[in-house]
C-alpha positions as CSV (number, residue, x, y, z in Angstrom):
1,X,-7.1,0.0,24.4
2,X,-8.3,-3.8,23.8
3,X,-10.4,-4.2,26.4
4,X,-11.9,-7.9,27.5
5,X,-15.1,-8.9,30.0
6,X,-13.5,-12.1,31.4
7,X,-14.6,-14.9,33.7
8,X,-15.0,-18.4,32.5
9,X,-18.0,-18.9,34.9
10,X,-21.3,-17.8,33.4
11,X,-24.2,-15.7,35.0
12,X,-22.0,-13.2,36.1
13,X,-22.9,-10.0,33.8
14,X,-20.3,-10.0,31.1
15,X,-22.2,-9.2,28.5
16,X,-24.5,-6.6,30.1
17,X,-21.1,-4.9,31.0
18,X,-19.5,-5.3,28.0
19,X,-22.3,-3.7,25.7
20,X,-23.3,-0.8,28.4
21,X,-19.3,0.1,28.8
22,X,-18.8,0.1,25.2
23,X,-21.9,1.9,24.3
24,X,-20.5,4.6,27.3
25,X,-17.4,5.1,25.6
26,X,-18.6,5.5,22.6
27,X,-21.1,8.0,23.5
28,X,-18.3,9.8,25.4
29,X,-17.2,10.2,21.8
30,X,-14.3,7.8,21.7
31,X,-14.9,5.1,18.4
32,X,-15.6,1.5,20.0
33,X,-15.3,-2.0,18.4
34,X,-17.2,-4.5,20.5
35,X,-16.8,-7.8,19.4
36,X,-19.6,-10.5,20.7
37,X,-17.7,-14.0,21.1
38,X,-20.7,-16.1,22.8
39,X,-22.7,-18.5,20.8
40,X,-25.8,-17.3,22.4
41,X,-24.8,-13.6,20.7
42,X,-26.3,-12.1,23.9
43,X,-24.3,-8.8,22.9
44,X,-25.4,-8.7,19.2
45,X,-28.4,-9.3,20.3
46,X,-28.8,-6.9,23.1
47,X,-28.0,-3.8,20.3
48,X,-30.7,-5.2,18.0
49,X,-28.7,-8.2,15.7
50,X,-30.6,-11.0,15.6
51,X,-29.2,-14.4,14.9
52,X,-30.7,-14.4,11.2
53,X,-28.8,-10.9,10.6
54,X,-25.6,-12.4,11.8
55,X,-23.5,-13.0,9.2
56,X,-20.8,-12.1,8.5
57,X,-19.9,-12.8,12.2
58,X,-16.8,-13.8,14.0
59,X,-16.9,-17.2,13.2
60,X,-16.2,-16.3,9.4
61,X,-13.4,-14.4,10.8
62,X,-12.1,-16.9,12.8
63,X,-12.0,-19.9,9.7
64,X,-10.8,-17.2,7.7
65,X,-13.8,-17.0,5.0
66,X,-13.6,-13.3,5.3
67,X,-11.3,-10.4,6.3
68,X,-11.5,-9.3,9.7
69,X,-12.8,-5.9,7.8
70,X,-15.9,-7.2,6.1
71,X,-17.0,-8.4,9.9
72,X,-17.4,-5.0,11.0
73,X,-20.8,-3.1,11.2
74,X,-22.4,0.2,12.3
75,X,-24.8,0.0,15.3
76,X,-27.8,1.5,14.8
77,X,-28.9,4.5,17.2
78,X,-25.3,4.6,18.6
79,X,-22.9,6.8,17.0
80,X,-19.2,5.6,17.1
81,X,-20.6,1.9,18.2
82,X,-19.4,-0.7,15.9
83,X,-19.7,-4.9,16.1
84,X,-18.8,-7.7,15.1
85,X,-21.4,-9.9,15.6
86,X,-21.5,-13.6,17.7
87,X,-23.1,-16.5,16.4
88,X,-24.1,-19.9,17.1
89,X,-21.9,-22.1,15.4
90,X,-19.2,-20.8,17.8
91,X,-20.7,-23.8,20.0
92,X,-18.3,-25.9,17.5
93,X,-15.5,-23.4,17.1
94,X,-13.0,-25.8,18.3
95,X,-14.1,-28.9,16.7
96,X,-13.5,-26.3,13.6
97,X,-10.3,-25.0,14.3
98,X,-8.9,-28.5,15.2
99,X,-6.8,-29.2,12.1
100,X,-5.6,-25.4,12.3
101,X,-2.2,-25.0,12.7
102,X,-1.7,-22.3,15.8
103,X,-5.7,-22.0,16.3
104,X,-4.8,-20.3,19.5
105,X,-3.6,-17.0,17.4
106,X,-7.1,-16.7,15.3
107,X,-8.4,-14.5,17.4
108,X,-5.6,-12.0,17.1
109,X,-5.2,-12.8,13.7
110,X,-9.2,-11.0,13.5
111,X,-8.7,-8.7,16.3
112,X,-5.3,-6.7,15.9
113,X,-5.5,-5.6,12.1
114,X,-8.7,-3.9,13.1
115,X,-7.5,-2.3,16.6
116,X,-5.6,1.0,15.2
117,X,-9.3,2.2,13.5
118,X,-10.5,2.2,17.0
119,X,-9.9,3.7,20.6
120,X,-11.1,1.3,22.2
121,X,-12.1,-2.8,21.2
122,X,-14.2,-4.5,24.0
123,X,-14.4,-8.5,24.1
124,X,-17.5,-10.1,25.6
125,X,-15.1,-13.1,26.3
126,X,-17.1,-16.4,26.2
127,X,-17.8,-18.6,29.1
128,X,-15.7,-21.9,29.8
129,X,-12.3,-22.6,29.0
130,X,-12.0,-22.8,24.9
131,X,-10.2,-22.3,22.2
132,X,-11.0,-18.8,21.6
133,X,-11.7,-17.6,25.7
134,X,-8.0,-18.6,26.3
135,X,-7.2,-16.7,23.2
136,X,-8.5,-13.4,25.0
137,X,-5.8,-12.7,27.7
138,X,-3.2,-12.7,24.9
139,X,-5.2,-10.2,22.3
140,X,-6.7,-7.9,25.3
141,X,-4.5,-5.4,27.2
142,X,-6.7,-5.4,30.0
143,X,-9.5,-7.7,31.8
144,X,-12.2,-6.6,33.9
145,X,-13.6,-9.8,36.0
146,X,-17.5,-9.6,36.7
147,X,-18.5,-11.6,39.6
148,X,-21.7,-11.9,41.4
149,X,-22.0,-11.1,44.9
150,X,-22.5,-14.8,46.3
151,X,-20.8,-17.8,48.2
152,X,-20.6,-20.0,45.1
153,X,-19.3,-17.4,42.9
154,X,-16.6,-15.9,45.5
155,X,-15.4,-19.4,45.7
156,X,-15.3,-19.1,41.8
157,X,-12.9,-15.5,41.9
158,X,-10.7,-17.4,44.2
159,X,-9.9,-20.5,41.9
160,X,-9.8,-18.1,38.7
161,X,-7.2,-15.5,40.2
162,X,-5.1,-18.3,41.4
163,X,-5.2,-20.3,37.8
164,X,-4.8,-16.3,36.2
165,X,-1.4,-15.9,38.2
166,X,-0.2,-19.1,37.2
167,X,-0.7,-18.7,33.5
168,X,0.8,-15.5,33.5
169,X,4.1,-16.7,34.6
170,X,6.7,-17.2,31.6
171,X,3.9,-15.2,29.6
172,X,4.7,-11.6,30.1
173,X,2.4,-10.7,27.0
174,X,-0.6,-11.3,28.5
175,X,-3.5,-8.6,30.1
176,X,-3.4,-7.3,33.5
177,X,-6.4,-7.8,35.4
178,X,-7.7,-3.7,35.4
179,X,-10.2,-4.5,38.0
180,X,-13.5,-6.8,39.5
181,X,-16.0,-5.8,39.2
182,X,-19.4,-7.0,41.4
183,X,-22.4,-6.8,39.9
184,X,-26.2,-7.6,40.6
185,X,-25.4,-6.2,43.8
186,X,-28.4,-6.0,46.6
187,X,-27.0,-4.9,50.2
188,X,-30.3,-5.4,51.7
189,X,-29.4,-9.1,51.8
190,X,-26.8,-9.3,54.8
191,X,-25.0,-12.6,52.9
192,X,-24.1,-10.2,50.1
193,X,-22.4,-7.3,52.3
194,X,-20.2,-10.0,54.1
195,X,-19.1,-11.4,50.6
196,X,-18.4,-8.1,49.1
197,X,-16.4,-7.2,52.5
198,X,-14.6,-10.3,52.0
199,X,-13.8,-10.0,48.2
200,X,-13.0,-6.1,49.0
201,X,-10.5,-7.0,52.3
202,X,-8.8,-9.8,50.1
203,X,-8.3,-7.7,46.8
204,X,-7.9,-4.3,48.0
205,X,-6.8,-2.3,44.9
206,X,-8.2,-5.0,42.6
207,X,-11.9,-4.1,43.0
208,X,-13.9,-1.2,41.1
209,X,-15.1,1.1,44.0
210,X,-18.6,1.5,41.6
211,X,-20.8,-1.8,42.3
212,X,-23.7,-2.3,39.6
213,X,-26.9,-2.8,41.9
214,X,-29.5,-5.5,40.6
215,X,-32.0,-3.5,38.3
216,X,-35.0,-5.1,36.6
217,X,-34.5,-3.0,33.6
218,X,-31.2,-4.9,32.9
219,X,-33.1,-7.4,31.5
220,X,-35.5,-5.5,29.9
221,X,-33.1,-3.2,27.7
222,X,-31.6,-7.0,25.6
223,X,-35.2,-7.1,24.3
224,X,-35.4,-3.9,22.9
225,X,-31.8,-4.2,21.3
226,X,-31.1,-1.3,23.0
227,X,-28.1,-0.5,25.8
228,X,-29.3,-0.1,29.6
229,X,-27.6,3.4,29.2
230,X,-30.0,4.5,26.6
231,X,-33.0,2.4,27.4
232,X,-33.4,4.0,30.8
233,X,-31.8,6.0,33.4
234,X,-31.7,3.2,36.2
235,X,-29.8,2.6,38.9
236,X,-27.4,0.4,36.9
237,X,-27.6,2.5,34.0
238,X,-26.3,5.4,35.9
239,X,-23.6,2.9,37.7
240,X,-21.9,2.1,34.7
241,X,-21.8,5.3,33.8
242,X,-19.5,6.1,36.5
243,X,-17.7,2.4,36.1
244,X,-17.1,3.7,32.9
245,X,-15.3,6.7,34.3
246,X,-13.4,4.5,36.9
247,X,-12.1,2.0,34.3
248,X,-10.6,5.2,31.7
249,X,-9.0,6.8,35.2
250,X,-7.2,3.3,35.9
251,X,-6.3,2.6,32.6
252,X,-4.9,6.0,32.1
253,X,-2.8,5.8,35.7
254,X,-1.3,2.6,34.3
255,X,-0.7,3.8,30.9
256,X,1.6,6.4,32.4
257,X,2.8,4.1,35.2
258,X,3.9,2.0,32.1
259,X,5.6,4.8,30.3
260,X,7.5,5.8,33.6
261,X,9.0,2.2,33.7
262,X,10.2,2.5,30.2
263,X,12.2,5.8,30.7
264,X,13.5,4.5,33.7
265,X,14.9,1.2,32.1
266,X,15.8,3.1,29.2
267,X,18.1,5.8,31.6
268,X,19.5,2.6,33.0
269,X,20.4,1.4,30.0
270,X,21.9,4.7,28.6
271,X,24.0,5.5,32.2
């Protein structure tokens, strides 16, 4: 599957999901292709790149300079983990990609020749609404939307699932929204339980029954350039182990929800 961490606000936890989910699936022995699209290369950084050991990174990729092969490296300390690393200059990707013809298909242009080596390719989608982060929807098969547990930030949801629907229409291609997912939870504070209840009454199937809790070692683990799930066993750690297991169980159910559809068009057709 071509998975993508995607919400155009920052702050929100995209990148601490995106590297602990992939580094889950990998270690559940499944080969993984996480692919770091922020200019800050949080995610390259947070498995131990550092911005002077980027290169080749996706911005190479993206302007063509090398093949979407030759971006691809081994992770260090996690088996069956692969990246491709971010990079700076990505804060001038579009002023790069002006002159492009199509520069909307790039990113599948770097992504899809490298999809059938792995089972799964997570996107640490960038913030904002660029080139390349309204690229995503149309390379990923599924989005999983982080979101705080705040006023500010359910206000956010509501705005982005409303554009989300509308660019979907007459676009049939792109991902389905697989889940949100709240994060940097703290149900001692009572403003954060009556969020969650509202975001959980208003999107009933739409939200991951796991919550990640706020965890101090979250922000400990980047520094390390290790994964929270190997850098220790937290709270969070341990919740994204189980989000991990929620995420495969819905993508499986709608993987044979898909299937079902097709043989019943197909008998249609056929009868």
């Amino acid at each position: 599957m071509i998975l993508a961490l995607y919400n155009p606000n920052g702050g929100c936890g995209k990148t601490t999901t995106a590297v602990n989910v992939a580094t889950e699936l990998a270690r559940r022995g499944r080969s993984v292709l996480l692919v770091d699209l922020e200019a800050d290369m949080g995610t390259s950084i947070s498995l131990g790149v550092r911005p002077g050991q980027a290169r080749p990174s996706i911005v190479e990729l993206l302007l063509k300079q090398r093949r979407p092969s030759e971006g691809v490296r081994e992770v260090a300390g996690v088996p069956n983990l692969h990246l491709v690393a971010g990079s700076p200059a990505l804060a001038g990707i579009d002023a790069a990609l002006r002159n492009v013809r199509q520069p909307e298909r790039r990113l599948a242009d770097c992504i899809l020749p490298l999809a059938p080596a792995f089972n799964d390719v997570v996107l640490d989608s960038p913030s904002s609404f660029t080139v390349v982060s309204l690229s995503v929807p149309s390379v990923a098969q599924h989005l999983i939307v982080p979101i705080r547990a705040d006023y500010l930030s359910l206000e956010s949801l509501a705005h982005f699932l409303r554009w989300y629907r509308d660019r979907r229409i007459g676009r049939p291609g792109l991902a389905q929204i697989s889940g949100i997912l709240l994060t940097m939870v703290d149900h001692r504070r009572e403003a954060t339980r009556e969020i969650i209840e509202i975001i959980r009454m208003h999107n009933r199937r739409g939200v991951f029954r796991t919550e990640i809790p706020s965890d101090p070692r979250a922000a400990e683990a980047p520094s390390h350039g290790i994964p929270l799930v190997m850098y220790a066993r937290s709270r969070a750690s341990q919740a994204y182990q189980r989000m991990t297991t929620e995420l495969l169980q819905r993508t499986e159910r709608r993987a044979r929800a898909d299937i079902a559809r097709v043989r019943l068009r197909t008998r249609r057709k056929v009868l």
